[in-house]
C-alpha positions in Angstrom: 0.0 0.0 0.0 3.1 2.3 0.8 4.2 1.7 -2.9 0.9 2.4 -4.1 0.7 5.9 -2.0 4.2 7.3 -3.2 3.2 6.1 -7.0 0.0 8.7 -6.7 2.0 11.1 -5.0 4.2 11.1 -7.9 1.5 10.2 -10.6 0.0 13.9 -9.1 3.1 15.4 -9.4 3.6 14.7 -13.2 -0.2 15.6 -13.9 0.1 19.2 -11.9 3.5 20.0 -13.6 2.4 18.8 -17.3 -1.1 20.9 -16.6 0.7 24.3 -15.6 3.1 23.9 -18.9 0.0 23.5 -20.7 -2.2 26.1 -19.8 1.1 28.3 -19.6 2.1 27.2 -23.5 -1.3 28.1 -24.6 -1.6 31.2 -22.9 2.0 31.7 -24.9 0.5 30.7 -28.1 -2.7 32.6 -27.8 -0.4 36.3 -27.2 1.3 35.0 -30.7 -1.6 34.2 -32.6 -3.2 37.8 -31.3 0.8 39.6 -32.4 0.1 37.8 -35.5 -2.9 38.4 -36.3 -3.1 42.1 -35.1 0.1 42.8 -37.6 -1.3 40.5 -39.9 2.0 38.8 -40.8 0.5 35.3 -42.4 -1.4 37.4 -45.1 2.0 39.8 -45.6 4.5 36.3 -45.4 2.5 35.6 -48.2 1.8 38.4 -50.3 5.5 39.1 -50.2 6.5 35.7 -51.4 4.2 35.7 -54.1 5.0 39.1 -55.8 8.8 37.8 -55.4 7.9 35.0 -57.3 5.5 36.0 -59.7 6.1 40.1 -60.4 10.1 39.6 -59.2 11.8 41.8 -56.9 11.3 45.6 -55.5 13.3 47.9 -56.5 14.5 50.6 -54.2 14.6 54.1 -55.5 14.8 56.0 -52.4 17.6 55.5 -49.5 17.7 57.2 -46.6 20.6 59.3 -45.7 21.1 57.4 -42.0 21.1 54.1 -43.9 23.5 54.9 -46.1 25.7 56.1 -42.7 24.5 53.4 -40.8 25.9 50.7 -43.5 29.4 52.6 -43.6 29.7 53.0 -40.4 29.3 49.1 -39.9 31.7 48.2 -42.5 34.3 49.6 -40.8 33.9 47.4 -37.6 34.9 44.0 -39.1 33.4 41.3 -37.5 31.2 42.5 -35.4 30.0 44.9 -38.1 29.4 41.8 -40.7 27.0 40.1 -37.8 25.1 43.4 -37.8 25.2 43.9 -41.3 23.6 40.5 -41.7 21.1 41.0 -39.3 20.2 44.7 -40.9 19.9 43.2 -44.2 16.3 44.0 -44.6 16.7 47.2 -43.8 20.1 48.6 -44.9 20.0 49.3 -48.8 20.8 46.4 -50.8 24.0 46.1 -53.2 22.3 46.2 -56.6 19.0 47.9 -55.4 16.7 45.3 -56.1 15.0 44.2 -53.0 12.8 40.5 -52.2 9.9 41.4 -50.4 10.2 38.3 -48.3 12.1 39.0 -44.7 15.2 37.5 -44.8 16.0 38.4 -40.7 13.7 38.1 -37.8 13.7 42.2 -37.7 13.0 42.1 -41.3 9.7 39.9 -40.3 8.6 41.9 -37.4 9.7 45.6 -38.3 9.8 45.9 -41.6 7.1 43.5 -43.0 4.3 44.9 -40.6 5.4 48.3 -40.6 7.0 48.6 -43.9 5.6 48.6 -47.5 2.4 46.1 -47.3 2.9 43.4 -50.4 -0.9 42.9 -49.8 -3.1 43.6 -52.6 -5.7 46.3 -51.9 -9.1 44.7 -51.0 -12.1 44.4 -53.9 -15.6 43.5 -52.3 -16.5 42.8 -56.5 -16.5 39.0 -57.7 -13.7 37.9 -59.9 -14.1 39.7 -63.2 -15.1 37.6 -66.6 -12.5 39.8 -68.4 -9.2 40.4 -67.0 -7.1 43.7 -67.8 -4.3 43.1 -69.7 -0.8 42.0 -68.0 1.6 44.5 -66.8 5.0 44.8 -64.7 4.1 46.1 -61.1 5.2 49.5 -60.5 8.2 48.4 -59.1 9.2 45.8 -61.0 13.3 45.6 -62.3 11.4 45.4 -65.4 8.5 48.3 -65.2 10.8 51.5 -66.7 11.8 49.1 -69.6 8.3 48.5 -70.7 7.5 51.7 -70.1 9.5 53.9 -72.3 9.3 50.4 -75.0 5.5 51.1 -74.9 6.0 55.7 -75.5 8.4 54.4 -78.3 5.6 52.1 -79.8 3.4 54.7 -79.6 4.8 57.0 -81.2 5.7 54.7 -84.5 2.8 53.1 -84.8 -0.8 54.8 -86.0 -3.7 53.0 -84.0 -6.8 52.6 -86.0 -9.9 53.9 -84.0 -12.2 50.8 -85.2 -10.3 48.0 -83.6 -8.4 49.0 -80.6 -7.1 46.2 -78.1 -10.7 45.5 -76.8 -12.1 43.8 -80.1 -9.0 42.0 -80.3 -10.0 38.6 -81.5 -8.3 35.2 -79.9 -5.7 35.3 -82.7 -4.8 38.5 -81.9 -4.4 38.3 -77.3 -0.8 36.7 -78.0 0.5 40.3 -80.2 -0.9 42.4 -77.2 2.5 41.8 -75.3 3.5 43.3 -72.6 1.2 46.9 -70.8 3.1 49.8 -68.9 2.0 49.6 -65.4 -0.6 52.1 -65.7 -2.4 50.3 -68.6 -2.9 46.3 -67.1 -2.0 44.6 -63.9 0.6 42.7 -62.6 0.6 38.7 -62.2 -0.3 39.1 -58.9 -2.7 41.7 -59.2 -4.0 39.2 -61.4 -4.1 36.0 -59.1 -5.9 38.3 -56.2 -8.4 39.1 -59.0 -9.3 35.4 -59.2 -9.4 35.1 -55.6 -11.1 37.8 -54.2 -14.4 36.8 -54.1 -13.9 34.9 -50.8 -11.9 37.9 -49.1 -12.7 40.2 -46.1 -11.5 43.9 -45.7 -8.1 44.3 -42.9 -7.8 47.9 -43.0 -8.1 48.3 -47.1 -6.4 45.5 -47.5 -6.6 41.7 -48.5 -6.4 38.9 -45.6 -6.1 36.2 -47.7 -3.4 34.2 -45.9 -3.4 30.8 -47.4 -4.3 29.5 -51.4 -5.3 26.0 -51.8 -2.5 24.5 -54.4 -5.6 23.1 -57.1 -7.2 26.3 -56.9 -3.7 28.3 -57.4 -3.3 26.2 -60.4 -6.8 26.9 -61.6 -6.4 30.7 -61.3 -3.1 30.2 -63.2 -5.2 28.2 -66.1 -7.7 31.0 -66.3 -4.9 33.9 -66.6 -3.3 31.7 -69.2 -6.9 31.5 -71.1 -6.6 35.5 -71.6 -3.4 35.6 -73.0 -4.3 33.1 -75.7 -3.0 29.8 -73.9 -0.1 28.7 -71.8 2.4 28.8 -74.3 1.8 32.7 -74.8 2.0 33.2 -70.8 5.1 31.3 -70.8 6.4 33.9 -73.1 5.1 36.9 -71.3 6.6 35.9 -68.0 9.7 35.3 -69.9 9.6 39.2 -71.5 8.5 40.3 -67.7 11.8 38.6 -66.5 9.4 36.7 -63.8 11.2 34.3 -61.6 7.7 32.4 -61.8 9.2 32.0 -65.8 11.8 29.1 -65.4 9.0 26.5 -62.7 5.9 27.2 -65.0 8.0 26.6 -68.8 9.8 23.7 -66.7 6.3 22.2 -65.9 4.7 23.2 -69.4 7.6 21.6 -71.6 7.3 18.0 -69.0 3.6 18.2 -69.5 4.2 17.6 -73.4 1.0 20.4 -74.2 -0.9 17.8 -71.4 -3.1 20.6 -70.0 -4.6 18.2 -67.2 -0.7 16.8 -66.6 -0.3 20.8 -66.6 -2.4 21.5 -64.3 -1.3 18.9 -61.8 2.2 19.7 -62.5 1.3 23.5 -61.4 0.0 21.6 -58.3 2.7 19.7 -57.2 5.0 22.8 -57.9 2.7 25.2 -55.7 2.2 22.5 -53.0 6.1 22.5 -52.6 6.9 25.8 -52.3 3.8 26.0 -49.5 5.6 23.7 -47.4 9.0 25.4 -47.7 7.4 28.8 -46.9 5.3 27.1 -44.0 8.9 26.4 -42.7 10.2 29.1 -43.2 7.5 30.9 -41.0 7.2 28.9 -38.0 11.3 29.1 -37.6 10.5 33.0 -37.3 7.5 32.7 -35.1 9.5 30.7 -33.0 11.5 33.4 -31.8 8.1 35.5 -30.7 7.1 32.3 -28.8 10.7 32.1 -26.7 10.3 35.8 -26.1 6.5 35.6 -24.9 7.7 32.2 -22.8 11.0 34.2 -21.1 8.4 36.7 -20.6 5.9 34.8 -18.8 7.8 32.8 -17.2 9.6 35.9 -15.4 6.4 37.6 -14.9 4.7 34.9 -13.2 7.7 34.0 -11.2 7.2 30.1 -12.3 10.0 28.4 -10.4 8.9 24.2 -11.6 11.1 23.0 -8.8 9.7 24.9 -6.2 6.3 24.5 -7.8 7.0 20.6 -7.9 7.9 20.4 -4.2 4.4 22.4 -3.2 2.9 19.8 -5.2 4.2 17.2 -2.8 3.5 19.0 -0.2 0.0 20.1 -1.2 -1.7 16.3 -0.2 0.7 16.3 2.8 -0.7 19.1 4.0 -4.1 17.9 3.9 -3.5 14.2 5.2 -1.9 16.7 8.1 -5.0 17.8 9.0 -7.2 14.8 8.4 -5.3 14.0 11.5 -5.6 16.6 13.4 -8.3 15.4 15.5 -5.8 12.3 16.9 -2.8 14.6 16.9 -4.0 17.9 18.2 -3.3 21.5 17.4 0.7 20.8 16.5 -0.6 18.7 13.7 -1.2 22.4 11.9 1.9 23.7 12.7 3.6 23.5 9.7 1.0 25.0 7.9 0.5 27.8 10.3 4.0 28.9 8.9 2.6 30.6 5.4 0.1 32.3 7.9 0.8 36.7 8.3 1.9 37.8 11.6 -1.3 37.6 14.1 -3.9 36.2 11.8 -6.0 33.8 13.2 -4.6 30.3 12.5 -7.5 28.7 11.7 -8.8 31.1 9.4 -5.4 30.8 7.6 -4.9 27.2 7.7 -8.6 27.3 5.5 -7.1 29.5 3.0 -4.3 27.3 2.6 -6.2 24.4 2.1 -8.8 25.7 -0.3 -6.3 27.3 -2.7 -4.8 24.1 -4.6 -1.5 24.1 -5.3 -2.0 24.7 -9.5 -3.3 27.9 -8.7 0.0 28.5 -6.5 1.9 28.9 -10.2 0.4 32.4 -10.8 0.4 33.0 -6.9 3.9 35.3 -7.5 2.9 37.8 -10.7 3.5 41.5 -9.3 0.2 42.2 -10.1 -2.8 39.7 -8.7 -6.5 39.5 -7.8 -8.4 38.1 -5.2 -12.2 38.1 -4.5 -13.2 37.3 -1.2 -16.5 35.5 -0.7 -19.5 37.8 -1.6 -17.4 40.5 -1.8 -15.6 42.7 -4.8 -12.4 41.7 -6.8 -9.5 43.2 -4.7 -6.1 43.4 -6.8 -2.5 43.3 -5.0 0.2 44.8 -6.0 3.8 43.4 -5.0 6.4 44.4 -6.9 9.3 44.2 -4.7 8.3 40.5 -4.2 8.3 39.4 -7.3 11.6 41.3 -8.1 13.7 39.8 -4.8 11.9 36.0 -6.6 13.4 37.2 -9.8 16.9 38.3 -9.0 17.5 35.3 -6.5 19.4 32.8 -8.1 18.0 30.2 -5.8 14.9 30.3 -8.3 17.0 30.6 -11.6 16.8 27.0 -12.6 13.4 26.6 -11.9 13.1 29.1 -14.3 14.9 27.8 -17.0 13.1 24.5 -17.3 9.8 26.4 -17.1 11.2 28.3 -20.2 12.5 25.5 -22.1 9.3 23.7 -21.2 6.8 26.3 -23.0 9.7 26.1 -25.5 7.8 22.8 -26.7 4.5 24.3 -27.2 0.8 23.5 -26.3 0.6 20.6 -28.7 3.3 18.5 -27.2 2.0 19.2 -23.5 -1.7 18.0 -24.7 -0.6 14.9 -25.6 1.8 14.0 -22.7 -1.3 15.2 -20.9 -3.7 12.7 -22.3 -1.1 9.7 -21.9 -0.7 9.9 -18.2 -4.0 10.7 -17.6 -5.5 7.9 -19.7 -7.7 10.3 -21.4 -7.3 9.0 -24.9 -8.0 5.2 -24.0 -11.1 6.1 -21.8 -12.3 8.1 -24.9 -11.6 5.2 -27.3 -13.3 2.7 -25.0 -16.3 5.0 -25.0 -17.1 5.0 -28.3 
């Protein structure tokens, strides 16, 4: 039976711990859904890859003066300078002014992509259009002045006839359209929102689209294709825009042997791929906002797990202590009597003890805590110097560091250790 006893004593241990690192992880992942969803980053992370990929990169025109200081000044510091300059990459003016959209750094991802340029296309409440515009460079493609002045040129040497401008163009005629100015058409992805916004809501004027099902990327690719006379004739396009989307989509087109189904699912495949290697790409940033919000939790709720383990213990000790208090008398309460305040009736404190479990003990050391007494009003406590003396003591500092690296791990992971000591899964399974 003694076996038994220190088995559950443990077995309550490992549930109490496991619990507080779950509810503490999803308290960590709900502050980074809300930073991510306040700055809108999945719907940017995206937008920016895409015009990388399909319009090509930004090109910077304009460069601050302090930048321009700030790189030379760097430059000058050798080593230390190259770390900075590689952490500042999104920032500092690149070599050949031609920027990717897509954060290379985590300040790139958190400072310049929310507070930067947004990649987003501006939000349209109107259903896809049957007729697209015709297909342009973005403003700031490498590409965009080229066309341009190509398109004054044009203009000038050529003598439109009024009776058959570029809308009565028949089908034969879409593939010598070529190439707008910016003004004139949009870009590809200007064009690929257009086929997706229909199912779109408003995020301050822009687009929150943050994820595009691979098929029906590919579908919207079909259907651009279709305006420009076929696939062959978009391959050529992208190739005159200098698209980065050129070399995957001809690379798919020429395997597909003019299969437009084994096109199709080719387009796919491709689209699928790059998802996943984006989706990576994203959660190793994010995972520097969850150890951030975990050091920060963790040191504002003062969650020492070795201490917390040990009044985990102690927490059924306690009350076996005083289910034998009638044999053993008034001593029996003496060590609990030792949490009580300087003249306060034992009694009353020995009831306070008891009814506060030890999980709730975890938050029990924030600077900043409420209380509501029975039938009364919520009454909040202040204790700053408290929780700074638990802070600085390095008594608590390794408690703190497995807490850290424990949230490290996230809510998922704790869920499921959860449900295998407590047996959930198996009882739900043998329910059903």
């Amino acid at each position: 039976m003694r076996v038994i006893h220190l088995i559950s004593f443990y077995a309550d241990l490992a549930i109490g711990l496991v619990l507080a690192f779950l509810l503490l992880s999803l308290l960590v992942s709900g502050i980074n859904e809300g930073v991510v969803r306040i700055l809108s980053i999945r719907s940017r992370f995206l937008w920016a890859y895409l015009r990388d990929t399909l319009d090509g990169g930004e090109v910077v025109t304009k460069i601050p003066g302090y930048l321009k200081a700030l790189e030379k000044g760097l430059r000058k510091m050798g080593a230390i300078g190259r770390r900075l300059l590689a952490a500042l990459t999104d920032i500092l003016p690149p070599p050949d002014l031609i920027r990717s959209r897509l954060p290379a750094t985590i300040i790139g991802v958190f400072a310049k992509l929310p507070f930067g340029k947004d990649p987003r296309p501006d939000f349209a409440s109107a259903p896809a259009p049957i007729d697209s515009p015709p297909l342009a460079p973005g403003p700031d493609a490498p590409v965009a002045a080229a066309v341009t002045e190509a398109a004054a040129v044009a203009a000038d040497e050529t003598v439109a006839d009024p009776g058959h401008g570029p809308e009565m163009a028949d089908p034969g005629e879409v593939a010598s359209l070529g190439i707008v100015p910016p003004s004139e058409g949009k870009s590809m992805s200007e064009l690929l929102h257009e086929r997706l916004q229909e199912i779109d809501h408003t995020k301050r004027g822009k687009t929150s689209i943050a994820t595009i099902p691979p098929n029906r990327f590919a579908v919207a690719l079909m259907e651009i294709a279709s305006e420009r006379g076929g696939v062959a004739n978009l391959v050529s396009d992208l190739s005159e825009l200098q698209s980065p989307l050129y070399r995957p989509i001809k690379a798919v087109w020429d395997r597909s042997a003019l299969d437009i189904d084994a096109f199709r699912k080719g387009v796919e495949d491709w689209f699928d791929g790059e998802m996943e290697r984006l989706t990576l790409l994203y959660r190793r940033y994010v995972r520097w906002v969850i150890a951030v919000v975990g050091l920060l939790l963790t040191l504002g709720f003062a969650m020492d797990s070795l201490e917390y383990g040990k009044t985990l213990l102690n927490d059924q000790a306690y009350r076996s202590q005083v289910a034998a208090f009638g044999a053993q008398g008034a001593q029996a309460l003496e060590p609990l009597t030792k949490q009580c305040a300087a003249g306060e009736d034992p009694y009353t404190c020995v009831t306070d003890v008891l009814s506060t479990p030890a999980f709730v003990k975890v938050f029990a050391y924030a600077p900043v805590s409420v209380t509501v007494a029975p039938g009364g009003s919520p009454k909040w406590r202040m204790d700053w110097g408290g929780w700074w003396d638990r802070v600085r003591s390095p008594g608590h500092w390794p408690g703190f560091l497995i807490t850290f690296f424990a949230l490290l791990f996230g809510a998922p992971f704790w869920w499921d250790i959860l449900r295998r000591v407590t047996g959930i899964r198996s009882r739900v399974a043998k329910t059903q």
